[in-house]
C-alpha positions in Angstrom: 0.0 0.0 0.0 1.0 2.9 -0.8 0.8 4.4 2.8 3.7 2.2 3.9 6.5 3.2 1.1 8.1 5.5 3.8 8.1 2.1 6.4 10.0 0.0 3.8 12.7 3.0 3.1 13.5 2.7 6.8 13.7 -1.2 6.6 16.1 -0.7 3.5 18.0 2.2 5.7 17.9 -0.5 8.9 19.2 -3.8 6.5 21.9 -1.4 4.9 23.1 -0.5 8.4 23.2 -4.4 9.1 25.4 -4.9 6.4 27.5 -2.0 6.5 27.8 -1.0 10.3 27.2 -4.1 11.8 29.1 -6.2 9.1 26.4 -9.1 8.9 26.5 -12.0 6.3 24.2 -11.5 3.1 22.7 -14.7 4.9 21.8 -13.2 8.2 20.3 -9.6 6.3 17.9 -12.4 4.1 16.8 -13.4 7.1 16.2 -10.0 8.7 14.6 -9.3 5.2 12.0 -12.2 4.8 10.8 -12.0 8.8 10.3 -7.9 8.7 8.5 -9.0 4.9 5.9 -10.3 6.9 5.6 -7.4 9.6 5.2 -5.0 6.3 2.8 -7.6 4.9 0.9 -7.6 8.1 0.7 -3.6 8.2 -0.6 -3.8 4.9 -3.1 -6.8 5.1 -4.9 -4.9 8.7 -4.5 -1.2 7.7 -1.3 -0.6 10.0 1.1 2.4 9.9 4.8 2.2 11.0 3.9 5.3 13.5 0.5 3.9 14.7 1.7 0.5 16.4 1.2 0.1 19.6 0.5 -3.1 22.0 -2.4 -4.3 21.0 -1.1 -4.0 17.0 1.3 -6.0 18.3 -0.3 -8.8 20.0 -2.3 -8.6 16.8 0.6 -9.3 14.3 1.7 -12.5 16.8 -1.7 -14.5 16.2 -1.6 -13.0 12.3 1.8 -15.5 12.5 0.4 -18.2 15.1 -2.5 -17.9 11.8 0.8 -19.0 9.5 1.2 -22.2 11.5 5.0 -20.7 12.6 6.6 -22.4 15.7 7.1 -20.6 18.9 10.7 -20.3 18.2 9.8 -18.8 14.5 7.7 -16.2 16.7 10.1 -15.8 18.3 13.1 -14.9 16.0 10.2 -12.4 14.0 9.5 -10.3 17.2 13.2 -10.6 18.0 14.3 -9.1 14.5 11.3 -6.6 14.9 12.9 -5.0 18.7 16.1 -4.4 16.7 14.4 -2.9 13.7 12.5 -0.7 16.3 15.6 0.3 18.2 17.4 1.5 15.2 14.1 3.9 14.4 14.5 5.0 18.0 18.1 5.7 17.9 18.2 7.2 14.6 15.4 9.6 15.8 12.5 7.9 13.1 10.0 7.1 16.1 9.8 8.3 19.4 8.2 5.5 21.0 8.2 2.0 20.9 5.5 -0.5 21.7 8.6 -3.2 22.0 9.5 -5.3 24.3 6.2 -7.2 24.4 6.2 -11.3 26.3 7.2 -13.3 23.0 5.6 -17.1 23.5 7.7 -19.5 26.0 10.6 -21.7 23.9 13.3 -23.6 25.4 16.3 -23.1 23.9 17.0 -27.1 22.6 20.8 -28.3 23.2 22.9 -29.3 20.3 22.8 -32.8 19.3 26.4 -34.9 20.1 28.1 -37.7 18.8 30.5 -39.6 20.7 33.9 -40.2 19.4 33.3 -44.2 18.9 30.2 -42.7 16.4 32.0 -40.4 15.2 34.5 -42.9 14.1 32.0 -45.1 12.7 31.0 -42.4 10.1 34.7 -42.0 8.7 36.0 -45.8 8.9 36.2 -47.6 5.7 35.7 -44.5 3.1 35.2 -46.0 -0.8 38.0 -45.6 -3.5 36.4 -42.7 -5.2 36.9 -39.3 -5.5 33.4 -38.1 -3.8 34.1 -39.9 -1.1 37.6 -38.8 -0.6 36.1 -35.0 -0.7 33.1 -36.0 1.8 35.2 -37.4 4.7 38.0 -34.2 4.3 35.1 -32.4 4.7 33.7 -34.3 7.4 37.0 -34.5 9.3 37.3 -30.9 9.1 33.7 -30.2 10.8 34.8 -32.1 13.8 38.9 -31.7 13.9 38.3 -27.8 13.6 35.0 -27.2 14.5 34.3 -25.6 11.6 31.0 -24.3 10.6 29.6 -25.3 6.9 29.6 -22.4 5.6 33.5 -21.9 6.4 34.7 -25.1 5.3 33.1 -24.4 2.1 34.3 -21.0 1.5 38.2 -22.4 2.5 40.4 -21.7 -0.9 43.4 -23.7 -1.8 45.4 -21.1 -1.0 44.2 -20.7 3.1 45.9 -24.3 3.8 49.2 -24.4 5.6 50.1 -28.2 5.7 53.6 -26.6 6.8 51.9 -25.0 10.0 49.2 -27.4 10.0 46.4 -24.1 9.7 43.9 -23.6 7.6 43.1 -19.5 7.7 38.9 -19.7 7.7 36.4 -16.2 7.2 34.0 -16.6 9.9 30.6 -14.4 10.6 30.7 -10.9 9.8 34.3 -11.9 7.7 35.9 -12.1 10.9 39.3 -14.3 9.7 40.8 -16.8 12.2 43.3 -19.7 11.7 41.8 -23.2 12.9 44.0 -26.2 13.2 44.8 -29.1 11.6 45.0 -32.8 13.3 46.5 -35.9 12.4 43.6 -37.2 10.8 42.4 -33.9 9.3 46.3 -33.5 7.5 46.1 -37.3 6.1 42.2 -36.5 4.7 42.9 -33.7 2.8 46.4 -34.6 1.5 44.0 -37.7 -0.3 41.4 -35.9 -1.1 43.8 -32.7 -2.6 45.4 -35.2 -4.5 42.2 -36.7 -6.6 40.7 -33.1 -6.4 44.0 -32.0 -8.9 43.2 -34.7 -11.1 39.5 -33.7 -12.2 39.4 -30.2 -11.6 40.5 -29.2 -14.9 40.7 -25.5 -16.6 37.3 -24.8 -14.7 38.7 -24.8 -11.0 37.4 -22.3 -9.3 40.0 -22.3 -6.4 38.4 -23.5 -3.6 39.1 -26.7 -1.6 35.9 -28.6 -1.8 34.2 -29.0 -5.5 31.6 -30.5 -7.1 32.4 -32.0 -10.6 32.1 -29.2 -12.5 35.1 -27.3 -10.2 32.8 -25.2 -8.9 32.4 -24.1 -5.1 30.4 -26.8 -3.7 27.5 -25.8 -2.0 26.3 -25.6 1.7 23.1 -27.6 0.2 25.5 -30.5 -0.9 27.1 -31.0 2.0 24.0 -30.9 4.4 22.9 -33.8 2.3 26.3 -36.0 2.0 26.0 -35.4 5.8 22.5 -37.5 6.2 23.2 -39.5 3.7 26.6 -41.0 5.6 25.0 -41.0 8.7 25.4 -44.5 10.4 23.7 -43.5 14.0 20.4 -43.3 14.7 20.8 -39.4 15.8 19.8 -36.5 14.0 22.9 -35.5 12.1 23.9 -32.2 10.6 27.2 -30.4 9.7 26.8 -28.4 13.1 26.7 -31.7 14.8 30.4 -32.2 14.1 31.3 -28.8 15.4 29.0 -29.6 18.5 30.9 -32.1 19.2 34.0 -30.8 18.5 33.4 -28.4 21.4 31.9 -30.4 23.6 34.7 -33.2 23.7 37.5 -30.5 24.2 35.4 -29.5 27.3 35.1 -33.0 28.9 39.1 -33.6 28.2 39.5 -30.0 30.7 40.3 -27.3 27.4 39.5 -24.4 28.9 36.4 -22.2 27.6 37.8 -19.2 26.4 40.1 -21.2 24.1 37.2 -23.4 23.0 35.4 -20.2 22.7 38.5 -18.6 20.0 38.5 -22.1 18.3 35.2 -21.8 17.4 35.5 -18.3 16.7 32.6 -17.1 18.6 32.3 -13.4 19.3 31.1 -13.6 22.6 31.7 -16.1 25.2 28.4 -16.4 26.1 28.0 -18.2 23.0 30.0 -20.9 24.1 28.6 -21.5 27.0 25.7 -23.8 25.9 28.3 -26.1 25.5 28.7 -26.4 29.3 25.3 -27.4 29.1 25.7 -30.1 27.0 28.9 -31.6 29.4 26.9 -31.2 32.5 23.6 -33.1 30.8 26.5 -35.9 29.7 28.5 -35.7 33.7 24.6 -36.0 34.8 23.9 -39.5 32.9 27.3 -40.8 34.1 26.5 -40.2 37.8 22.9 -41.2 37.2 24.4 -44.6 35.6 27.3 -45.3 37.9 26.7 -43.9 41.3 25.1 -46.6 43.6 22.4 -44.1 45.8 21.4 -42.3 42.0 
């Protein structure tokens, strides 16, 4: 409507201070984009302006995306990207009031799925003699040996791999660069791997580590389904996994947090302190299991 032109301006001025100020990934601003679509959609559907919201408007737009059949959780990442849309208007002088922050609907934050090391080894034993598969568990061993997430293992070129220094430099969230570190294991994969990779990737190599058969970049898509597909547990596997495991074993053999914390690359440290969570809930079945009174 055309009553809500100025309104999506200042979501265009709020998602260009995301990526410029703030530094977020084009992935994180889509998302920002698509949930404050359905805010705009919302104004226009009811008869809403950006400067007439209040509470009510507000409790309103939650059952307009309970009527969407979105989860709690979904709720509540919308209302969440809707406060910091609202507190950018308010700094930047656009409103003068907000009707933010409202009670968003109950979710418990779940904890990351694990795999133990014996699954984990399950996974990578016995790898077939072809080139897919010698790409799939390099990729695999560097979820878990690094703690990568998929995004940055594949977005590592051939040129961010030090097998002298036994680093690999990655670009985290926001581009923030830090060097993760090669094992044993990791080393070995991708020294097989590498060496098939030259063999196929012809004049249309497109420089970076993993690649599909045309030399392209593989994509994030691919390697969430090579994940499920080479699955040999009965958990719910995804890339993260690895990297939740990677954390959480380094905390049960006494690596300190803030290390596990700049391994991961995580901004803050409360970020990496779910991972406590998960060690306790794991301490918690071994008492439960082993002590005599439990």
């Amino acid at each position: 409507m055309p009553g809500n032109e100025k309104a999506r301006e200042h979501l265009d001025f709020f998602l260009q201070h995301l990526r410029v100020e703030r530094n977020l990934s084009g992935n994180t601003i889509g998302a920002y984009r698509k949930d404050l679509g359905k805010f705009m959609l919302f104004m226009d559907e009811k008869g809403y302006r950006l400067n007439r919201i209040d509470g009510e408007a507000i409790t309103f737009f939650i059952l307009y995306l309970k009527k969407m059949n979105l989860s709690p959780s979904s709720i509540v990442r919308n209302l969440s990207c809707l406060r910091s849309f609202y507190r950018f208007m308010l700094g930047h002088g656009i409103i003068r009031n907000s009707p933010l922050p409202i009670e968003s609907p109950k979710t418990e934050r779940p904890l990351p799925e694990i795999l133990t090391e014996g699954e984990i080894s399950r996974v990578l034993e016995s790898p077939s003699e072809t080139n897919r598969a010698y790409r799939d568990f390099a990729i695999i061993e560097l979820l878990y040996g690094s703690g990568l997430r998929v995004s940055e293992a594949t977005g590592i070129r051939m040129e961010d791999i030090s097998f002298e220094n036994e680093t690999i430099r990655i670009k985290g969230k926001g581009n923030r660069e830090r060097i993760a570190f090669l094992n044993r294991n990791s080393i070995e994969a991708l020294r097989k791997y590498i060496q098939k990779r030259n063999e196929y990737a012809g004049s249309t190599d497109s420089g970076y580590l993993f690649i599909n058969r045309s030399g392209k970049r593989l994509s994030r898509q691919s390697v969430w389904k090579m994940v499920k597909k080479i699955n040999v547990t009965d958990k719910n596997v995804t890339p993260h996994t690895y990297r939740h495991s990677f954390a959480t074993h380094l905390l049960q053999a006494g690596v300190d947090l803030r290390i596990v914390q700049e391994l991961l690359g995580h901004k803050t440290l409360a970020t990496t302190e779910i991972y406590t969570h998960v060690d306790k809930r794991q301490i918690q079945k071994v008492y439960r299991k082993f002590h005599p009174r439990a």
